[in-house]
TORGUDO-330199 format. One record per residue (C-alpha): x, y negated, z; residue number from 1. Coordinates in steps of 0.05 Angstrom, whole numbers, plus 5000, padded with zeros to 4 digits. Each point is the difference from the previous one (the first is absolute). Last residue first. Example, Ala and Ser with C-alpha at 12.3 -4.5 7.8 and 13.67 -1.06 7.14 Angstrom:
<rs>
+------+------+------+-----+
!    x !    y !    z ! num !
+------+------+------+-----+
! 5273 ! 5021 ! 5143 !   2 !
! 4973 ! 5069 ! 5013 !   1 !
+------+------+------+-----+
</rs>
This chain:
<rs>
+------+------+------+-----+
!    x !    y !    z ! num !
+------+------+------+-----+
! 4251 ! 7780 ! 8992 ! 322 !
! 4984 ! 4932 ! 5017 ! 321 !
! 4940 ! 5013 ! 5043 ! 320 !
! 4930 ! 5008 ! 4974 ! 319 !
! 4944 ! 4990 ! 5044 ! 318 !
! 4962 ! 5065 ! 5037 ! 317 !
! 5021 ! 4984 ! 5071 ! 316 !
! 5047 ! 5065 ! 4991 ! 315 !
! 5029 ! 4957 ! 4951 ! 314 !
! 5011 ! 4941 ! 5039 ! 313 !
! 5029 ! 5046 ! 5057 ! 312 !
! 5050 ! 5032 ! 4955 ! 311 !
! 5027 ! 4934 ! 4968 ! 310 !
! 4995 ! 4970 ! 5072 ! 309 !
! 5052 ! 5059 ! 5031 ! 308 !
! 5042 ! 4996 ! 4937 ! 307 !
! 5013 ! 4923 ! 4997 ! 306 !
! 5007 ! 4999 ! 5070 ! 305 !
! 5062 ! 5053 ! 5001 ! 304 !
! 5033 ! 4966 ! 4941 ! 303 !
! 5006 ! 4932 ! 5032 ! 302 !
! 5016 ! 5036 ! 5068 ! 301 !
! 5070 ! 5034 ! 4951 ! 300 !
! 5004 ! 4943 ! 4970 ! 299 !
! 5011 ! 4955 ! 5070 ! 298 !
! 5037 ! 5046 ! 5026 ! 297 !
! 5054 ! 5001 ! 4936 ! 296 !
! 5005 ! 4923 ! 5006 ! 295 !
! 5014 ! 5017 ! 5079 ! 294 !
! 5053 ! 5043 ! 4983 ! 293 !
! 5028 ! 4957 ! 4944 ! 292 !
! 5010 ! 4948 ! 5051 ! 291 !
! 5032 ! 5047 ! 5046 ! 290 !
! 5052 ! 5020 ! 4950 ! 289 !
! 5010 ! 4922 ! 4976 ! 288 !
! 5018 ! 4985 ! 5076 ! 287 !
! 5042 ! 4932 ! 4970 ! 286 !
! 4975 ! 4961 ! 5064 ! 285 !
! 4979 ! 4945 ! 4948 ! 284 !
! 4963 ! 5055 ! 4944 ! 283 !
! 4978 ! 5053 ! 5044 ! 282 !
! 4983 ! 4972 ! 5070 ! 281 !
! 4980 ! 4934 ! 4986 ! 280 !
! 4961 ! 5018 ! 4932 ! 279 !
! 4984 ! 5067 ! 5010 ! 278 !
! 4969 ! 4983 ! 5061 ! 277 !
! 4962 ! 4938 ! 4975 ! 276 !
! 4973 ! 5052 ! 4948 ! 275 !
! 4987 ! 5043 ! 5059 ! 274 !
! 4961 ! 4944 ! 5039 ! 273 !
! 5013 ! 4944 ! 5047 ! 272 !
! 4946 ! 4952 ! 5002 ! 271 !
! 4960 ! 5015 ! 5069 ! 270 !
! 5058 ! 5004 ! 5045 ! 269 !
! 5044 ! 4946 ! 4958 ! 268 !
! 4940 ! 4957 ! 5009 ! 267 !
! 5046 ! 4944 ! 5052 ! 266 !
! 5057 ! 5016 ! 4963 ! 265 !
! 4980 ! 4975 ! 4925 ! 264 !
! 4970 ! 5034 ! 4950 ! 263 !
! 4952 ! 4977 ! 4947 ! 262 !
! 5055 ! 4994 ! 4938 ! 261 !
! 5018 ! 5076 ! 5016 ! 260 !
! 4934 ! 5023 ! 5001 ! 259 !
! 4974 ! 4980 ! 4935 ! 258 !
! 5073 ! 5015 ! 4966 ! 257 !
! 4995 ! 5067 ! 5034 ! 256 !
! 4926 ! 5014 ! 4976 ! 255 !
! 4976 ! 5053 ! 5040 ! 254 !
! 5006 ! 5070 ! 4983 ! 253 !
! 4984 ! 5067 ! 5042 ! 252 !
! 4923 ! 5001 ! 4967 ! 251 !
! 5030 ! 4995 ! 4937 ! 250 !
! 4965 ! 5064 ! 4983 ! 249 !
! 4935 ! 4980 ! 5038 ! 248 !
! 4992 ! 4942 ! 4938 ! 247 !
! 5010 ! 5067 ! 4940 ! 246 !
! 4928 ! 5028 ! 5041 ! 245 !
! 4962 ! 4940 ! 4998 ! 244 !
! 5021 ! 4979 ! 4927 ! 243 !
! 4980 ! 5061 ! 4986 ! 242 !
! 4934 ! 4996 ! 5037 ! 241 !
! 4985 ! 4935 ! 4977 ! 240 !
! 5001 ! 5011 ! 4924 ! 239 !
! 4956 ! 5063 ! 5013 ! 238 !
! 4952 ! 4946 ! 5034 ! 237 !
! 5001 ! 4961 ! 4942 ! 236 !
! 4934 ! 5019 ! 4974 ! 235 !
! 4959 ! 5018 ! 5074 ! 234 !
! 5027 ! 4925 ! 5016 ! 233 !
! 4959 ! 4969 ! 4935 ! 232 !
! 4944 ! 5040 ! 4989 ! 231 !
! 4963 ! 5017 ! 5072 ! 230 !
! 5022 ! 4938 ! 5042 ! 229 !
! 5016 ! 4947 ! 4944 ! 228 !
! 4937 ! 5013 ! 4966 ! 227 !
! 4955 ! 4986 ! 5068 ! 226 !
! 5041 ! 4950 ! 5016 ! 225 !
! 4987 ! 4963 ! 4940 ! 224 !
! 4927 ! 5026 ! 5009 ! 223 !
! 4969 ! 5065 ! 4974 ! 222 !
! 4930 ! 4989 ! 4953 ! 221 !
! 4995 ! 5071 ! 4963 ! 220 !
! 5018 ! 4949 ! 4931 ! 219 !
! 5056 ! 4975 ! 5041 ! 218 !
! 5028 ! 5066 ! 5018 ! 217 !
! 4996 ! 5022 ! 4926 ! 216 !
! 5029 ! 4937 ! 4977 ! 215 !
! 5059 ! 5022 ! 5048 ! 214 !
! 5004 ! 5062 ! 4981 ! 213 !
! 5004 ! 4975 ! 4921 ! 212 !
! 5060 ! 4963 ! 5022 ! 211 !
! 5045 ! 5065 ! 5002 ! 210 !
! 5049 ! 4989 ! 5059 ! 209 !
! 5077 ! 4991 ! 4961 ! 208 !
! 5005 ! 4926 ! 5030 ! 207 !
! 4988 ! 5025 ! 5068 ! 206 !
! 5062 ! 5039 ! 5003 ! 205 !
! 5048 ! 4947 ! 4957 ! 204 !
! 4974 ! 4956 ! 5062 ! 203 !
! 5029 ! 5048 ! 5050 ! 202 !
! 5061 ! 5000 ! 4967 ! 201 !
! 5004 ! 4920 ! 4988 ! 200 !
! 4973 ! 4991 ! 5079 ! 199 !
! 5073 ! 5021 ! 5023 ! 198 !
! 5024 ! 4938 ! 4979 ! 197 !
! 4952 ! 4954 ! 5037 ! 196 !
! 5016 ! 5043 ! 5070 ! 195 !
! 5074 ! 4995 ! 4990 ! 194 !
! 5010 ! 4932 ! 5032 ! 193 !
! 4947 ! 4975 ! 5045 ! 192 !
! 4986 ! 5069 ! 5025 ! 191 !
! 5072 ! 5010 ! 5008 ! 190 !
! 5022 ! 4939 ! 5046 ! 189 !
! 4931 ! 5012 ! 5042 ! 188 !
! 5013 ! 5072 ! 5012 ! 187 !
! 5081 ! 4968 ! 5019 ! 186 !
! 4974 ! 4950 ! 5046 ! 185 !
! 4948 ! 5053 ! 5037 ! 184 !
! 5068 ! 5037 ! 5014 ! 183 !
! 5031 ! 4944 ! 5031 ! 182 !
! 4950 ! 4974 ! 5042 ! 181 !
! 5000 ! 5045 ! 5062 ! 180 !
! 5085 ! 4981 ! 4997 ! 179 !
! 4993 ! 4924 ! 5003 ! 178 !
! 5056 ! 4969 ! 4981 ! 177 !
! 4961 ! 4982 ! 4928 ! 176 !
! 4936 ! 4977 ! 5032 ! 175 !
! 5035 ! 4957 ! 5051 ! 174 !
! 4932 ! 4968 ! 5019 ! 173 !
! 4983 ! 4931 ! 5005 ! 172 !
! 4962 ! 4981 ! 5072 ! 171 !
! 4931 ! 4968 ! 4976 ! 170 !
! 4978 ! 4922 ! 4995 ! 169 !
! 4966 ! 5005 ! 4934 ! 168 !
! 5052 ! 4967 ! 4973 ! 167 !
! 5046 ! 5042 ! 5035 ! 166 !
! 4968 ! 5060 ! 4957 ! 165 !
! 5007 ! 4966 ! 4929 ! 164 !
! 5067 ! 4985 ! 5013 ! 163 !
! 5017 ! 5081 ! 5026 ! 162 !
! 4958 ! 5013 ! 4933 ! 161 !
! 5039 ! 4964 ! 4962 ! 160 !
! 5070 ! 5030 ! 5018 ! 159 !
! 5055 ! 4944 ! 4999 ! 158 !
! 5019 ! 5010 ! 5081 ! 157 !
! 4972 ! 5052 ! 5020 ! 156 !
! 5004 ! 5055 ! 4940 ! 155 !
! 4936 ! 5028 ! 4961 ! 154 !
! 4987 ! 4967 ! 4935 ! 153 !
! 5072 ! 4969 ! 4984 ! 152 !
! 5034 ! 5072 ! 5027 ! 151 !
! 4943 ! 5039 ! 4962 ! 150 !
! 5019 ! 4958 ! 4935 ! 149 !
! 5072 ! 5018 ! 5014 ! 148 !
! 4983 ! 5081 ! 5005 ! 147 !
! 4961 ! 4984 ! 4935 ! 146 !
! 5049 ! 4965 ! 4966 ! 145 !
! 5066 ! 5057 ! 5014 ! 144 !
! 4952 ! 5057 ! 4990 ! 143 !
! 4999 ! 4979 ! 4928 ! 142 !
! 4935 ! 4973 ! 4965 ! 141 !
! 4982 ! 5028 ! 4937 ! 140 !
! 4944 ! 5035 ! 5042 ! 139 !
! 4971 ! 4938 ! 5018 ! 138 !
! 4972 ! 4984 ! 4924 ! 137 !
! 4960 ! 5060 ! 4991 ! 136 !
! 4938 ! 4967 ! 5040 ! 135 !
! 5001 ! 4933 ! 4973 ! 134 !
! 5000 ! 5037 ! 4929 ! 133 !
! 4954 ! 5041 ! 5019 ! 132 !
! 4950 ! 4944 ! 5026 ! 131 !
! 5018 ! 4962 ! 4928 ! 130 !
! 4971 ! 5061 ! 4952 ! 129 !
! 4943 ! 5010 ! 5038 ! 128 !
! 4985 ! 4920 ! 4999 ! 127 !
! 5007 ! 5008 ! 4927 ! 126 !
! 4955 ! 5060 ! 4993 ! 125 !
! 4944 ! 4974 ! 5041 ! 124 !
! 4964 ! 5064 ! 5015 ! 123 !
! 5041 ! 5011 ! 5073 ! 122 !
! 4975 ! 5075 ! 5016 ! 121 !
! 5068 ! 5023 ! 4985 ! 120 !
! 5042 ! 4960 ! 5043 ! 119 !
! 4959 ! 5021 ! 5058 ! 118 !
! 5014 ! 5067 ! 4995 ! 117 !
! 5071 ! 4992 ! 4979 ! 116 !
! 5013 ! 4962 ! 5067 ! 115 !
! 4952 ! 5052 ! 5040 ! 114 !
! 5056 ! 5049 ! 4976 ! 113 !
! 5061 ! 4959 ! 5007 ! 112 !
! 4978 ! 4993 ! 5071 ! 111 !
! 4984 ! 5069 ! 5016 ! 110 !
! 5081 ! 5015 ! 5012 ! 109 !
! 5018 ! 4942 ! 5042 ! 108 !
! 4959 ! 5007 ! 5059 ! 107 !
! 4999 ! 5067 ! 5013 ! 106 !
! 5054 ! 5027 ! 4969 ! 105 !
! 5047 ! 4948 ! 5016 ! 104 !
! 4985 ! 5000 ! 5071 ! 103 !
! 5024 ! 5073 ! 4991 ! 102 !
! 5067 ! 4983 ! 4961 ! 101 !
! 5015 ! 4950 ! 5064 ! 100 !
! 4985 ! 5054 ! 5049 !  99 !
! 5035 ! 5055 ! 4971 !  98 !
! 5067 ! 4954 ! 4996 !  97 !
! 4992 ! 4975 ! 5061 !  96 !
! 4994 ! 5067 ! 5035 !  95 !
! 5050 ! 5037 ! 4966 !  94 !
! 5055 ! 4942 ! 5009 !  93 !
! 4984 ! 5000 ! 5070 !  92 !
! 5005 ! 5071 ! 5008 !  91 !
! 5065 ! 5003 ! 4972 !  90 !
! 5025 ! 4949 ! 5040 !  89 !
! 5015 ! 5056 ! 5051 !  88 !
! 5046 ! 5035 ! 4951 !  87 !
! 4995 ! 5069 ! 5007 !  86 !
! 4959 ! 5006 ! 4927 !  85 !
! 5061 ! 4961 ! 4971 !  84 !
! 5051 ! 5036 ! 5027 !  83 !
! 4970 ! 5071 ! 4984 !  82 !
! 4990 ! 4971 ! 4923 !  81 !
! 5075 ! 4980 ! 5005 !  80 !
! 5026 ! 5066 ! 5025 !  79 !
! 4966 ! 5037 ! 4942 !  78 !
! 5046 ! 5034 ! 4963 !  77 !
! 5065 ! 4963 ! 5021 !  76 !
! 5043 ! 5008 ! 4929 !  75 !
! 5059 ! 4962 ! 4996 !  74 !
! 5003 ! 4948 ! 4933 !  73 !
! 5048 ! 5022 ! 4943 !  72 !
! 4939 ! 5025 ! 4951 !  71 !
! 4957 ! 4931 ! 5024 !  70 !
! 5060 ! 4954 ! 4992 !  69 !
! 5063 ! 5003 ! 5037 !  68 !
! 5021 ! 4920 ! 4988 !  67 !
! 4911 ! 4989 ! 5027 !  66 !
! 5001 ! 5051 ! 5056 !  65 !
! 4940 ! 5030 ! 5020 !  64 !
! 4998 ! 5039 ! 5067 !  63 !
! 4953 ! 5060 ! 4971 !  62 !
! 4933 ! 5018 ! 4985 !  61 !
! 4965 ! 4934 ! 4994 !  60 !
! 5050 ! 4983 ! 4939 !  59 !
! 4969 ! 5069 ! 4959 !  58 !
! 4946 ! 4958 ! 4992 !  57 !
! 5042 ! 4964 ! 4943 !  56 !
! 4983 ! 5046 ! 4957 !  55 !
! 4936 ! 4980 ! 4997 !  54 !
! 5024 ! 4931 ! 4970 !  53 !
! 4985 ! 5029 ! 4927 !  52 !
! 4932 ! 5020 ! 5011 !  51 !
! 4968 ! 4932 ! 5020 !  50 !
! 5044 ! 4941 ! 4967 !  49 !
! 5018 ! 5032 ! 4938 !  48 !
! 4961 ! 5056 ! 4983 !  47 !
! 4942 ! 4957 ! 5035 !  46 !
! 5018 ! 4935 ! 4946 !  45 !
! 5015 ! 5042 ! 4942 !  44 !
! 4932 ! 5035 ! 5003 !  43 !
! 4958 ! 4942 ! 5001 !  42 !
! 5043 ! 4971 ! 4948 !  41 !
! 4988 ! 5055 ! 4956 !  40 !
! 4933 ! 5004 ! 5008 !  39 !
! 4975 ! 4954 ! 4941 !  38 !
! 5053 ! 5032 ! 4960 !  37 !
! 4971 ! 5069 ! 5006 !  36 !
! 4927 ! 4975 ! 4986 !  35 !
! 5027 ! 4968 ! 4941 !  34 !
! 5034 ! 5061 ! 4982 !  33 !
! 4933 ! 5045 ! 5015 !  32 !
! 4990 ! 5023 ! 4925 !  31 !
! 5066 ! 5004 ! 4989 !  30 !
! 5014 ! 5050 ! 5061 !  29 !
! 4943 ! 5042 ! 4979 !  28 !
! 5021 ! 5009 ! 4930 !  27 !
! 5071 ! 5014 ! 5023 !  26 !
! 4965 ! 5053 ! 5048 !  25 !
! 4970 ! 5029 ! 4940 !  24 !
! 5062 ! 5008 ! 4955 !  23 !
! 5032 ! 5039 ! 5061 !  22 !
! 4939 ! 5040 ! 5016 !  21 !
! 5010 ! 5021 ! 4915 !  20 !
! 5071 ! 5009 ! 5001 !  19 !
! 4992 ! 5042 ! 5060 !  18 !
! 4944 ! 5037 ! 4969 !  17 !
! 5037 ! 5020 ! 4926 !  16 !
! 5062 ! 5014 ! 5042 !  15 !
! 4962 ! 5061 ! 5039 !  14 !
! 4970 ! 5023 ! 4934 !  13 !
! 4925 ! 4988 ! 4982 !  12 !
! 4958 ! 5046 ! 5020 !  11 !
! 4942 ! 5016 ! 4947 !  10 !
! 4931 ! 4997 ! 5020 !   9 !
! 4954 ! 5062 ! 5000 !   8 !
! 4956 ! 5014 ! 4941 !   7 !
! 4923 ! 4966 ! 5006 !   6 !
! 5001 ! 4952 ! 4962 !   5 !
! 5026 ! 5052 ! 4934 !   4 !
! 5039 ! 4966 ! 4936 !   3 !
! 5003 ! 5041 ! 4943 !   2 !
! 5064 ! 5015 ! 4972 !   1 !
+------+------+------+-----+
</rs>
């Protein structure tokens, strides 16, 4: 039998081509095991701790009751969202909770970026090296050493910068029972912090720009600023917009521990926020339904901020996380 190119190829039976996707899709997973493996933890850690607790939402629609349990629990629908929106603290939660998350943004956020910026036009290697490390090391600090470092930089009696004031022969101020300072406290308490940790990202950005557009800018005579301005930012820009756009999603969380070590009743106005809610209200009142409620809010605007700036970054021509 002659063999003809052209002749039509034969089907193979419907067993034949299972067998055979099957025996690829083996391959496939074999090749990509250590790829598989590298995730796995990833994946074990939001299965666990991100998809699993969902069901627990189901709390914020009744009047939980921990010896009933979640099946045995009487169903309100939403009662406790109505009582916390017609709560007249409500407000004030909103408000400082906005507020604080939008000082945040504006002060805190570019930080990290000029940070990694400057980082990277060091040329000393070594002294590169040390300035991150200097920079990294406050965010292995708990909340519990900064808040008492603020209390030995900033309170009356032991606070330096009262001494240094009387020195001078000023009034000392009560910077931490002061409720117009309280916010500014807490920008200041996270720059400090976070901001030398969140250069690494930013700094994995600049690290993948192609040198030879650099040379190139050299060779056309740009400055430092020059290269900085029209090579560096324009390449991590992308980076920036994500990171942008996934920061307006916790735009309804403040750091409870943060907040909670800062308090006291003079700033309660200015301090209290809905993880301080949940916390007084939820956990030592034992209201876990309403806490849940406001948990749920606070996704729920999360969510609603994350779409709204993923469309508008797009329709500004960047690219958006999805």
């Amino acid at each position: 039998m002659s063999f003809h190119p052209s002749a039509e190829p034969v089907e193979l039976p419907l067993g034949g081509t299972a067998a055979s996707s099957r025996r690829s899709w083996r391959k496939r997973l074999a090749a990509g095991r250590y790829m598989y493996v590298l995730i796995l933890p990833g994946f074990l850690y939001f299965a666990l701790f991100k998809l699993l607790p969902m069901w627990g939402m189901l709390i914020a629609f009744q009047n939980y009751n921990p010896f009933a349990g979640i099946r045995g629990s009487e169903w309100v629908g939403f009662t406790h969202f109505l009582e916390l929106f017609g709560d007249d603290h409500f407000y004030v939660l909103l408000r400082n909770t906005l507020l604080i998350n939008v000082l945040n943004l504006i002060f805190f956020f570019p930080v990290p970026i000029v940070l990694a910026v400057m980082l990277n036009e060091v040329r000393h290697e070594w002294f590169k090296k040390l300035n991150q490390s200097v920079v990294y090391m406050p965010h292995f600090l708990s909340w519990v050493v900064v808040a008492s470092m603020t209390f030995f930089v900033l309170s009356v009696d032991v606070g330096f910068i009262n001494k240094l004031l009387v020195s001078l022969g000023l009034e000392s101020v009560s910077f931490l029972s002061e409720p117009r300072y309280f916010w500014g406290i807490l920008t200041a308490q996270n720059i400090w912090k976070e901001s030398g940790w969140g250069t690494i990202i930013f700094l994995a950005a600049v690290a993948g720009v192609d040198p030879e557009r650099y040379e190139a800018a050299i060779m056309d005579g740009a400055s430092r600023w020059r290269q900085i301005w029209h090579i560096t930012l324009p390449a991590i820009r992308p980076t920036i917009v994500i990171l942008l756009i996934l920061r307006l999603g916790h735009m309804a969380d403040v750091g409870f521990e943060q907040v909670l070590l800062m308090m006291n009743p003079l700033v309660n106005n200015v301090a209290d926020v809905f993880d301080t809610f949940v916390y007084f209200r939820g956990i030592q009142q034992g209201e876990i339904s309403l806490g849940t409620a406001v948990g749920m809010f606070k996704g729920v605007v999360g969510l609603v901020l994350v779409l709204i700036s993923n469309y508008v970054v797009k329709k500004l021509g960047h690219e958006g996380i999805y």
